[in-house]
Structures are given as C-alpha cells and as structure tokens.
Steps between C-alpha positions, in 0.01 A plus 500: 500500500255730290491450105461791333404496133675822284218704334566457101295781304337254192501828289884568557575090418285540172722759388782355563372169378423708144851650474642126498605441826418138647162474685656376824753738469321802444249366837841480651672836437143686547459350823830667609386854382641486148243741286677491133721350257764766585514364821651183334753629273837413656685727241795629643354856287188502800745489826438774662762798405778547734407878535307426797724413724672782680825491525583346190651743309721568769644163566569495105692774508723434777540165360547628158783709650681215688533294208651821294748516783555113532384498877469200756211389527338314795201369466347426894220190454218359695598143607190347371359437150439804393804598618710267308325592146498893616865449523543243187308787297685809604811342479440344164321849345799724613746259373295532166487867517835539545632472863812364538547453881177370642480246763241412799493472873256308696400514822533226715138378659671393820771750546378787320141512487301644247535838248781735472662514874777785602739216542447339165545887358831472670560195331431600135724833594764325601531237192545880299196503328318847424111427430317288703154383364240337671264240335183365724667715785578785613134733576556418900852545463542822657789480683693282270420753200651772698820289638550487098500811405662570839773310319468692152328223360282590177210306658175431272182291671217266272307362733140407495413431889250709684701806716534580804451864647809608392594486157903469460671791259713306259602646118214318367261286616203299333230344688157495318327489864726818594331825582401692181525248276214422214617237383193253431622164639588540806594110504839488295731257662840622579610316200238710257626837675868453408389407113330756470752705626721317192237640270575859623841486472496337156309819367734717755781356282341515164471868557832542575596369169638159654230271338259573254165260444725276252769378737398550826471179770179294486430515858180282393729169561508607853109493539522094624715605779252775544199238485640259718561751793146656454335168525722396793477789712071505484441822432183549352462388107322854358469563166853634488724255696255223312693645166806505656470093612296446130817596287769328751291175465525530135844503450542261737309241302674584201826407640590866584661547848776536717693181550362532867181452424564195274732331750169575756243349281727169478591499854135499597414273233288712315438575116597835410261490148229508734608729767219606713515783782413177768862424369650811646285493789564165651789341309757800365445758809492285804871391327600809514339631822643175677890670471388798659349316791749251568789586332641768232302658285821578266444172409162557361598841314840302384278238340227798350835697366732212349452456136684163521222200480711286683594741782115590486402164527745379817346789689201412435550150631701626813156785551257179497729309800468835722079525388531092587633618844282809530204246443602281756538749770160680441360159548637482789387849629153457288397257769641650809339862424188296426544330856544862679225658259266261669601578897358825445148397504279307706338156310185606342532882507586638246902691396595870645518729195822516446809184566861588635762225558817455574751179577858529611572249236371632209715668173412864472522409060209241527291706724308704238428190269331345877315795558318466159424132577365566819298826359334263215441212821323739717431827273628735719747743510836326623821594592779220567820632707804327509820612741781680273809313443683880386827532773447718799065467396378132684307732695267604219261327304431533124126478418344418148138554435220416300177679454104373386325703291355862707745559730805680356817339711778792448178749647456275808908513555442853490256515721647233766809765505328825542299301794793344646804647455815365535332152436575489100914583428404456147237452264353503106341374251184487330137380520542148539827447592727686689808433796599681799744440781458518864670397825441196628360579806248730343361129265150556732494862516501445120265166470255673728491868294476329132224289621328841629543697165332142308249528782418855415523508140349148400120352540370140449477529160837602409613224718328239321673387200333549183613357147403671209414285226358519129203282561400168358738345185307381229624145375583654141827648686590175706723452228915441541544737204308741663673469833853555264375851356368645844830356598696751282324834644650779725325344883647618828419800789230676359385313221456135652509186329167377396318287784153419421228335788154298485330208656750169440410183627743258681566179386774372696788675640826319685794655661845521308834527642296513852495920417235500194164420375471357228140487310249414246245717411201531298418800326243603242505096493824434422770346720767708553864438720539771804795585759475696814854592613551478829156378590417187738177531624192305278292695330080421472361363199419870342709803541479816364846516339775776417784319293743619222546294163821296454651209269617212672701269244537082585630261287479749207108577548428841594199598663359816688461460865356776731770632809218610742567818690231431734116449562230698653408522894 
C-alpha cells in the first residue's frame, strides 16, 4: 500500500482560517478542492437551480396534468436504497401536491430483475393505473418504456444511471447524465432527481393558480429522506448533493423526520441529535438495502412511508433481523470468494488484473456487498456471480461488480460485449459498480475477457492501492471534542472522511476476538489506543501509519483512539 498525502494550498487554508472557519477544518475542506466560503454554505438558496436539468419542465407538466385529472399513479422503484427513498419521496411529494391515487411497484431482485421491465409495464397496466413513473430506473428501460405506452400508459422516467446506446422515448424523462443535459452535478442520486422534480411541479402548480408561495407544501421535510438515500447510494458528495445531505442532517438532529427514520436510528441504536452521514451509510442504508436483497423491499418503503411511530418502529426491528441474516450469509460467502480469489494465482506472484468468481451456493442479493470486500482485499476490479434462483433462469448467472479507482467498470462491460458477443445477456451501471448477466457456461469466456480489458487498461500503479491522507495530526486536535465536530460534517464518495498518516511507534499490540489488532502507540510522545480491523499479522516497532480518529468510551471515560487504515510498504 502507497500513502499518499493530499496537497493543501497554505494560502487557500489562511483564508479560510480568516473568514472563521476552524483551522483543521479549513486544511480539511481545502485539501478536497474547496476554494471559498461559498463552497460551504449549505443554504438550500445555493442548490443548484432545477433549470438545468432537461426534461424537467416536461415531467412537471404531465404531472401537473395527472393530478388535475386525478390519475393513477405508479411509481416503478429501484430495489435498493436509493430506491426506497426515490419512492418514499415521490410518493410523499405528490400526495402533498395533490395526487390522490398514487401507489408503488417494486421489482422483485430475484424474479424481476432490475429497472422498468415489459412485464412489470404489464403489471402496472393491468392494476388500471394511467402514469407510470420511474424513480432510480428506467434510462435502460427501453423495452419496458415502450410495452407502457404500448399499453397507453402516461409513462414519465427520473433516473440518474449512466445510458446505454439507446435512449428509451417516454413522456418525460430526467436523467442529469442523459444526452444534452447541463445540468452541473452530474451525481444526484435517484432520490435528489425525483425532489427536484417535486420542486418543478410545485412552481408548475403555483402557476396554475393551485398554490401560491403562502400555502404551498414544504417539500424541505422531505430533504432527510433525500439525505439518507444520497449518502447510502455513494454517489459522489459535490458541492450540490453535499447541500442536499447538509440540510437533511439538520432536521434530522432537530427531531425533524419521517417516523422511518426515527424508528431506524433506534433500531440501530443510534442518536438521532447527532446524526452523522456514517449513520446512513453503515447503520440506516444497509437496513434498508438488506430487504431488497433478501427479502421485500415494500417493507423498507412501508417503514420510510408510515407516519405511525409504532408501525415505523416494528419495521424497523423486523429490517434489522433480515440485515442480521444478510450479515450472516455474506460472511459466509466473504470467506469462500476469498478462498477462490486466491486459486487464481500462483504463491508469490502477484493477482491478474481483474477477479471473477462464482459458487453454485452463493445468493445472487449478497453478491455485490462480496465483490466490494474482495475489491478492498485485493484492489482489483471484481465481479462475484452467483446462479439465478428466477423460474425457468438456473441456467444464468447474475454478476455484481466492483471497480478501483481508473478503470471505469460499465466501459469494460461494454467493451467485453462488443468483443464477445453473445457472452453478456445484460449489463449496466456505472464507474465502480455495475451488474450484468450471462449464461453459465459462458462464466470463463467472461472471467477470461474482464481480466483482458483490466490487463489493457490498468498499469502497476493503478494496481497498487494508494490512500490519500491529510498528513500528520498535530496533538492540539487529538482532542474527543474535536473528533465530535469533524464528526458532524457532510464525509462520504467524493469528499472522504479525514484520515491523517506519520511515523507512530508501536508499543505493544495483541490480537482481539482472534480477527483484530489491538495497539498502543506513541505519537508526538503521547500514548495513544489503536485498532486495526481485520488485521492479524504483527506489525514492527515503527510504521508509517494511515488511521482515522475515533472515540472509544469504557467505564464512562472517553478517549480518542486511532482505527488504522493501513501502513506503508
């Protein structure tokens, strides 16, 4: 592993540093490209203005009119995360804008597979509904756009997933990574698509006479929803989705949120006064995302829509058994992809450029989640296949993939098909992570094609894993107060959590729970408490160190301890 330390212009700190902003914070935010104050202002007066995104206006008005003529509405969903909110959002704004008959369909993982399929088209036509709207779906969906309107549906698509060749011709459609589009973020979540498509059809209404600035809906108590599916789906925190995350946080500290949300927090054990995005993205989403892997995601939009704490608050409980059982199972499958992972290379050599695997036993909802744990294990680009369980499909396998930084994964898919085809029956996605589906028999065909793409497109130093870092933390900041307030900032995809790296030396480590080291270190003098997750080799008496900041509370004392992300060499 390389460390890498982030280049942090003094002159751009010094000005932030004069316009108040805390000296380790302003090192921070300059060392991931923030130039100005403005940058900072999570005012929900600097998103960016919905005129950008084409499309929009159309989808309002459509929308407008349905609610006029007191349409069905359908509302097709992604079955993970983002998904869930998209859905919890659009549902929720049209409701508050005046739709009477809105409900939502979701496509089943297994049965179904993902995005708007001419089957599930069928479906929504034949419970008599007239406008179907996508939410994270529905920008590969060619043939299940034009089954709809086939049908007579009144079909509208807000997607925000990278397209294919062919674009599908729906009513509307809004996609800030469509063809044509300005927009300036080109990283909304599906979630931030659909309210912003709210914020259209609010003003859509308003001109119509059916609101005017006194009485119309506050779509602002939708922004944790929006937040929590941002964070969740790691898209990448820019200035505008960092807003977006900024303002849901807020209100959820306040106490402002959808019952959801609260039953989440005290499912998971956590403090909603201090909700941090590390909440959403490894306590709130995984919740969420488990019912779309192993079960129902209706039960994870059910719990985002009730406004009945109790209600809220037993699904909740009943989404933490199924992300209990998810967790189980991916351990499970962790260690067995990390067992065929290793048969691919000789002892001593070093790991082809790419990783495909596949066992009979594994659960085509878990396999993405593996494929990122083997990715971080042996930073390379890895897809993990598991057989389908659909009826009529135990011939095919479903692939998940994850991607390192430099090699774009839905390009390679690309690629592999225009090189082979026949080989891929389906595929999509984005940069670093994407899924496709193949036949069985064509697993090596596929294994040995990926790996030639990685081959192609990836050199030694893209393969080695690097960890950016902002450099050496003075003592002044090895504070538990300190730790609290960087605590409370907008981290994730994009804009990473602050790590920091120097020369620590090792006073005596010991194994815990057989899986961890545990350590004392001594830096800038001082004796400080360290953990390395999933770490059982010794390490020599000095190391040059990569570790995050964290409080670890005993017996009432609280003190910071260092998680180390890894050393040098």
């Amino acid at each position: 592993m390389k460390i890498i330390e982030r280049e942090i212009p003094d002159a751009t700190v010094q000005t932030l540093v004069q316009s108040g902003i805390n000296p380790l914070l302003a090192r921070l935010y300059v060392a991931r490209g923030v130039q100005s104050m403005d940058e900072l202002d999570t005012g929900l007066g600097k998103l960016l203005p919905p005129s950008g995104l084409r499309g929009i206006q159309e989808a309002a008005c459509v929308l407008a009119d349905a609610i006029a003529q007191q349409r069905r509405i359908c509302i097709v969903a992604d079955y993970d995360c983002d998904g869930a909110t998209a859905c919890a959002v659009g549902v929720r704004g049209l409701r508050m804008l005046g739709a009477q008959h809105v409900t939502y369909e979701v496509p089943d993982r297994i049965n179904d597979g993902y995005g708007l399929s001419a089957p599930i088209a069928r479906r929504v036509h034949a419970k008599g509904h007239e406008l179907l709207l996508t939410v994270d779906n529905g920008i590969g969906s060619v043939e299940g756009v034009a089954e709809a309107m086939r049908l007579g549906l009144t079909v509208v698509v807000t997607d925000h997933h990278l397209p294919g060749e062919t674009l599908p011709t729906p009513h509307a459609m809004v996609n800030p990574n469509q063809p044509g589009c300005t927009f300036a973020s080109k990283h909304l979540a599906g979630v931030g698509v659909m309210f912003y498509v709210l914020l259209v059809l609010r003003a859509e209404l308003r001109t119509r006479g059916v609101f005017n600035a006194q009485n119309q809906p506050k779509l602002d108590t939708l922004l944790p929803l929006v937040a929590l599916g941002t964070v969740a789906d790691v898209v990448k925190l820019d200035a505008n989705n960092r807003r977006l995350v900024a303002q849901g946080l807020q209100r959820i500290r306040k106490g402002h949120m959808q019952a959801g949300i609260r039953g989440l927090y005290e499912a998971a054990g956590k403090t909603y006064a201090q909700a941090t995005t590390s909440d959403f993205g490894f306590a709130l989403g995984p919740r969420i995302n488990a019912a779309g892997r192993l079960a129902d995601m209706t039960i994870g939009i059910e719990c985002l829509l009730t406004d009945d704490d109790s209600r809220a608050l037993e699904l909740a409980h009943v989404l933490t058994r199924i992300n209990r059982d998810r967790q189980e199972m991916e351990s499970g499958m962790r260690m067995q992809a990390f067992a065929l992972a290793d048969e691919l290379w000789e002892d001593g050599s070093t790991p082809p450029a790419a990783i495909s695997v596949f066992d009979p036993d594994f659960h085509e909802g878990v396999v993405g989640i593996v494929a990122s744990r083997v990715k971080d294990r042996l930073h390379r680009p890895t897809f993990v296949f598991a057989a389908s369980q659909a009826e009529g499909k135990a011939h095919e396998l479903k692939g998940s993939g994850r991607s390192i930084p430099g090699f774009h994964l839905r390009d390679a898919l690309d690629l592999v098909a225009k090189r082979h085809p026949g080989v891929l029956l389906r595929f999509g996605g984005h940069a670093m992570a994407a899924g496709c589906t193949l036949v069985e028999d064509q697993f090596h065909t596929f294994e040995r094609a990926f790996a030639q793409v990685a081959q192609e497109w990836l050199d030694a130093k893209t393969l080695t894993r690097c960890v950016e870092t902002d450099g050496p933390l003075d003592p002044a900041f090895r504070q538990a107060d300190v730790v609290e307030r960087l605590n409370l900032e907008v981290w994730g995809q994009g804009f990473a959590a602050p790590t920091f790296s120097e020369d620590v030396e090792v006073i005596s480590q010991r194994l815990v729970a057989e899986k961890h080291l545990k350590l004392q270190l001594r830096h800038r003098g001082d004796v400080v408490d360290g953990i390395w997750f999933g770490r059982t080799a010794p390490l020599p008496d000095w190391v040059h160190m990569a570790f995050r900041l964290d409080i670890n509370e005993f017996r009432g004392e609280r003190k910071v301890q260092f998680l180390v992300e890894g050393t040098e060499g």
